[in-house]
C-alpha positions as CSV (number, residue, x, y, z in Angstrom):
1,X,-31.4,-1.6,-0.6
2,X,-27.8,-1.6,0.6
3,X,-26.4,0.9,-1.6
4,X,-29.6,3.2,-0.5
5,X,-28.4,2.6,3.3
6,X,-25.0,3.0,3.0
7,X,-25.4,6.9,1.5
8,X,-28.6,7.3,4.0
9,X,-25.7,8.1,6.9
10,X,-23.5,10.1,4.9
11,X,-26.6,12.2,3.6
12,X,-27.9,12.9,6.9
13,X,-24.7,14.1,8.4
14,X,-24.7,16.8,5.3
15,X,-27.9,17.4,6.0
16,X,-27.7,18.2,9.6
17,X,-24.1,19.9,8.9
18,X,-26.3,22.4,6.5
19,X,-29.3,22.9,8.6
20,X,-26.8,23.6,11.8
21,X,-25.0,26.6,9.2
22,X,-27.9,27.9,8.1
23,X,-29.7,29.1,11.4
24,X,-26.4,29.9,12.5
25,X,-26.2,27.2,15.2
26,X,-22.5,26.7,13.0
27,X,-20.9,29.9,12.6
28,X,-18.2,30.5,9.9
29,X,-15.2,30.6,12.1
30,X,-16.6,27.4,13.8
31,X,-16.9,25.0,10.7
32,X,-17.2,26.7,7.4
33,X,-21.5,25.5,5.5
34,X,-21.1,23.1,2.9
35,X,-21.3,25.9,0.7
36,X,-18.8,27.4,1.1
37,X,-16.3,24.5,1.5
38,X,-18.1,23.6,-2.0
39,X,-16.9,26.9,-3.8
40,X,-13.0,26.7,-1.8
41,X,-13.0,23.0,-3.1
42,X,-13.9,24.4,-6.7
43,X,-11.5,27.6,-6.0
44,X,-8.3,25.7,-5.1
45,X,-9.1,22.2,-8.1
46,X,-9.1,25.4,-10.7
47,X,-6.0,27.0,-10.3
48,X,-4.4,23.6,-9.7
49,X,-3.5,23.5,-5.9
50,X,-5.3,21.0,-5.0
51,X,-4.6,18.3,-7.8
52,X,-1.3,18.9,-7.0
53,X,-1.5,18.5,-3.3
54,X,-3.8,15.7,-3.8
55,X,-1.0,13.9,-6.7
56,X,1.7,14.1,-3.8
57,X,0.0,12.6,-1.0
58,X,-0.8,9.8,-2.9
59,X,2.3,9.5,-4.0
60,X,3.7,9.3,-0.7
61,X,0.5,7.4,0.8
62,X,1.3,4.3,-2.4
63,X,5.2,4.9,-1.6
64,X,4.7,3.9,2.3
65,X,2.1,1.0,1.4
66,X,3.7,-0.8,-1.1
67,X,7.2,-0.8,1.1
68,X,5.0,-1.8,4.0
69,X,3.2,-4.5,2.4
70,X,6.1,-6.1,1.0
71,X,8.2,-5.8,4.2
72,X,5.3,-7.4,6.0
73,X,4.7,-10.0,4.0
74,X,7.7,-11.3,3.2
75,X,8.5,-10.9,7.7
76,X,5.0,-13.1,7.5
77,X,6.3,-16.3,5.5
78,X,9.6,-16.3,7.3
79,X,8.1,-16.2,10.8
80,X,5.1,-18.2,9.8
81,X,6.6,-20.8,7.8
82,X,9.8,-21.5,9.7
83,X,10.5,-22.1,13.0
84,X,14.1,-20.7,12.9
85,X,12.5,-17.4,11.5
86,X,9.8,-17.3,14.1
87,X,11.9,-18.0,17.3
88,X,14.4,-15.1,15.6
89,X,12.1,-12.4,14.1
90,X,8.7,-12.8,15.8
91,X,9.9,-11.0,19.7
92,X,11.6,-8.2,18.2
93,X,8.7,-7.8,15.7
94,X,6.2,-7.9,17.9
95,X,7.9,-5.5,20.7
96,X,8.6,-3.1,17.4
97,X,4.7,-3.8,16.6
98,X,3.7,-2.5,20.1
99,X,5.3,0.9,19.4
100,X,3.0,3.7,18.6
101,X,3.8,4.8,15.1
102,X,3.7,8.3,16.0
103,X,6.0,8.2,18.8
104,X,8.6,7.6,16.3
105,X,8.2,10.7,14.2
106,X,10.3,12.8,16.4
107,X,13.0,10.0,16.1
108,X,12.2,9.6,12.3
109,X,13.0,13.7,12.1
110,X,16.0,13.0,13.3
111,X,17.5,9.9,11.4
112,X,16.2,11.0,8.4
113,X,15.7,14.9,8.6
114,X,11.8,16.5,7.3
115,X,12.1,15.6,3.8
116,X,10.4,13.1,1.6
117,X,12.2,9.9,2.9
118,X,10.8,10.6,6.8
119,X,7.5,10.7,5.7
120,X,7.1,7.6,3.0
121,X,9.4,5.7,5.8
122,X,6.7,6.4,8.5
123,X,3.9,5.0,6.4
124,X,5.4,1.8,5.4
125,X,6.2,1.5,9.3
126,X,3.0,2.1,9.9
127,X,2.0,-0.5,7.3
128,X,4.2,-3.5,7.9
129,X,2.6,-4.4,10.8
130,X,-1.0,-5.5,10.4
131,X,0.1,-6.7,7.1
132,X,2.6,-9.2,8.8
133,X,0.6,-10.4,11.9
134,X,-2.1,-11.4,9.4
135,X,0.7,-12.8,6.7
136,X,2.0,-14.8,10.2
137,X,-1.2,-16.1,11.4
138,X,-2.5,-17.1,8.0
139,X,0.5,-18.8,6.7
140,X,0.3,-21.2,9.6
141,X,-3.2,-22.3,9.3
142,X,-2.2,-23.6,6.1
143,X,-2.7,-27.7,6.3
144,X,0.5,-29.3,7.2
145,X,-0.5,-32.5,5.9
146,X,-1.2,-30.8,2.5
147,X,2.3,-29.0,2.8
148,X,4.2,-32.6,3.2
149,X,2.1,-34.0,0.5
150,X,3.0,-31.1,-1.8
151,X,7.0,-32.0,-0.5
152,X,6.8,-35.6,-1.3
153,X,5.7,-34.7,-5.4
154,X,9.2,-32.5,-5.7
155,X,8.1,-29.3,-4.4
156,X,11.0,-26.9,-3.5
157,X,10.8,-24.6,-0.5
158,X,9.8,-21.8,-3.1
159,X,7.5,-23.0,-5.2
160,X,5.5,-24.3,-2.3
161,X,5.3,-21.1,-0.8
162,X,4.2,-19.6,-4.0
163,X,1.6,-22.6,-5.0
164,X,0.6,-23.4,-1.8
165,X,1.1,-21.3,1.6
166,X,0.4,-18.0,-0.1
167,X,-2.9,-19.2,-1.6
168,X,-3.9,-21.4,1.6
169,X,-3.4,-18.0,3.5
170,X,-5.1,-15.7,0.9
171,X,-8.0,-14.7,3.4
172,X,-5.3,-13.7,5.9
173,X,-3.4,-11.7,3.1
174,X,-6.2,-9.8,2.2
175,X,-7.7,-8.9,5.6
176,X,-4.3,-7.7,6.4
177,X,-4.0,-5.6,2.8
178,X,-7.2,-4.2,4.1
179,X,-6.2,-3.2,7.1
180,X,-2.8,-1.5,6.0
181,X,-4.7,-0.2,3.6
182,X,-6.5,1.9,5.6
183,X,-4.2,2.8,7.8
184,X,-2.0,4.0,4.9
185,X,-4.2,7.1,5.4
186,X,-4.2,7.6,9.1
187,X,0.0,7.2,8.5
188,X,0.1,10.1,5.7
189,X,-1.9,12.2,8.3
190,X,0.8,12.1,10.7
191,X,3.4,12.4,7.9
192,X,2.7,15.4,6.6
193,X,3.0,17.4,9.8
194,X,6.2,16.8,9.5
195,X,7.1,20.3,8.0
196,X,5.3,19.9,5.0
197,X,6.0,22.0,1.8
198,X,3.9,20.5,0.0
199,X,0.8,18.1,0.0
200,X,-3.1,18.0,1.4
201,X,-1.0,18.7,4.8
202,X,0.8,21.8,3.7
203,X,-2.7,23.0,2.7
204,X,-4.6,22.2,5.9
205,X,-1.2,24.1,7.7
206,X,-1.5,26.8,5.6
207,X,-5.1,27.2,6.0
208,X,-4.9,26.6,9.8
209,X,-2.5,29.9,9.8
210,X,-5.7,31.9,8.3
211,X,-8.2,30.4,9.9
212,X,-9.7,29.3,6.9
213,X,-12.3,26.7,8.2
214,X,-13.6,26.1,4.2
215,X,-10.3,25.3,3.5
216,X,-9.6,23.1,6.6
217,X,-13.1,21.2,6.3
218,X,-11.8,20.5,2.1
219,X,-8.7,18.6,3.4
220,X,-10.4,16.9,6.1
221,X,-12.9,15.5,3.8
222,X,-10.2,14.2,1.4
223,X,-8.8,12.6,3.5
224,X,-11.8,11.0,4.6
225,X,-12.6,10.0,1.1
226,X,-9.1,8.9,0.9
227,X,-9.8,6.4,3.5
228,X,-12.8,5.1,2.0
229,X,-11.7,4.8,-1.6
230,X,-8.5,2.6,0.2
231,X,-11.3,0.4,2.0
232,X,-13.3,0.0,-1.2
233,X,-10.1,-1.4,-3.1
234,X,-9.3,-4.0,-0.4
235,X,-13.1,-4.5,-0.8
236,X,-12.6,-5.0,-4.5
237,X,-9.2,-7.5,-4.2
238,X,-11.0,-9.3,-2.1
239,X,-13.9,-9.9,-4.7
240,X,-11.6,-10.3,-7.2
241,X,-9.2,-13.0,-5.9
242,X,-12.2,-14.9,-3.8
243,X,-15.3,-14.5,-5.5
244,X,-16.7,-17.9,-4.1
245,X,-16.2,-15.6,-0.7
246,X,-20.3,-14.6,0.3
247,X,-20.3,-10.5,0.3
248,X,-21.2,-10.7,4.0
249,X,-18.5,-12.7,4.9
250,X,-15.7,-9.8,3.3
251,X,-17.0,-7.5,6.3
């Protein structure tokens, strides 16, 4: 039954989006019928503008999240699992943390000029964070009586951390993969209006300048799909690395 509900939303809102286009209630130059952002899809995957858009935002989308999620996961054990690391790293982090992400694009621009670096720079920004509040939080829930008992059978600092914090703080890790996951995608939005010459952005800018609403309402799906294809791997890691964990309780 749940697969049935999930798609009952998502077919409705095509529904209505169809029925709205054809009695005119949605005029062309408003929002494009499914129709025709069908054929444009079809039109710009044949002559290879859209796979090659597609293969460069995720380039720079896996770029940004895998420097994010290493930068905030390694920030995570250091604050989380020592005092020196937190009363150093944890008030500038969290002051950097308040910071809208897109306030530093300008700034970004600047340091790093519009090219490729910017953009894959303002994802993993954008990234870091929930990854390490989550890294932080979990890693010092672990059981310090479990931590000195692992010390007193010859643990070093490393191997703890490897056998023991990361594994005590796996739910943590994953809700914050999850999270940075997803907002991977709301990152490479913002990144690619930074003068984009390529890219689902350069298409959507390209589009906008010809008012081509089939062509808009093709990259604004993608992205949405985007998004939900990122949620359904943290869904998957999740199942994968804690399959004791109840489905319900991975929501």
């Amino acid at each position: 039954m749940t697969p049935i509900l999930r798609t009952a939303g998502p077919l409705a809102l095509l529904a209505g989006w169809w029925v709205a286009s054809a009695t005119g209630v949605l005029t062309p130059d408003v929002l494009a019928s499914p129709a025709t952002v069908a054929k444009a899809a079809g039109e710009l995957w044949s002559d290879g503008q859209l796979t090659d858009a597609l293969g460069v935002s995720l380039t720079r989308a896996v770029l940004g999240l895998l420097f994010g999620l290493t930068a905030g996961l390694v920030l995570g054990v250091v604050t989380g699992f020592s005092r020196l690391g937190e009363e150093l790293l944890d008030s500038p982090l969290q002051l950097l943390r308040a910071l809208p992400f897109l306030s530093l694009v300008p700034l970004f621009m600047v340091w790093f000029g519009i090219g490729e670096t910017a953009r894959v720079i303002l994802i993993a920004v954008a990234t870091t964070f929930p990854m390490y509040v989550s890294t932080a939080g979990g890693v010092r829930t672990v059981d310090r009586r479990l931590l000195e008992a692992m010390r007193s059978f010859g643990l070093g600092r490393w191997r703890l951390v490897a056998e023991v914090v990361l594994p005590g703080a796996l739910p943590s890790l994953l809700a914050g993969f999850r999270l940075s996951m997803t907002l991977s995608v709301i990152a490479l939005i913002a990144a690619e209006e930074i003068n984009s010459t390529s890219g689902i952005g350069y298409l959507m800018t390209q589009a906008q300048s010809f008012s081509r609403t089939d062509i808009l309402s093709v990259c604004v799906l993608i992205y949405g799909l985007l998004g939900l294809v990122a949620d359904l791997v943290a869904r998957g890691a999740e199942r994968v690395l804690m399959p004791w964990r109840p489905r319900g309780a991975a929501r």
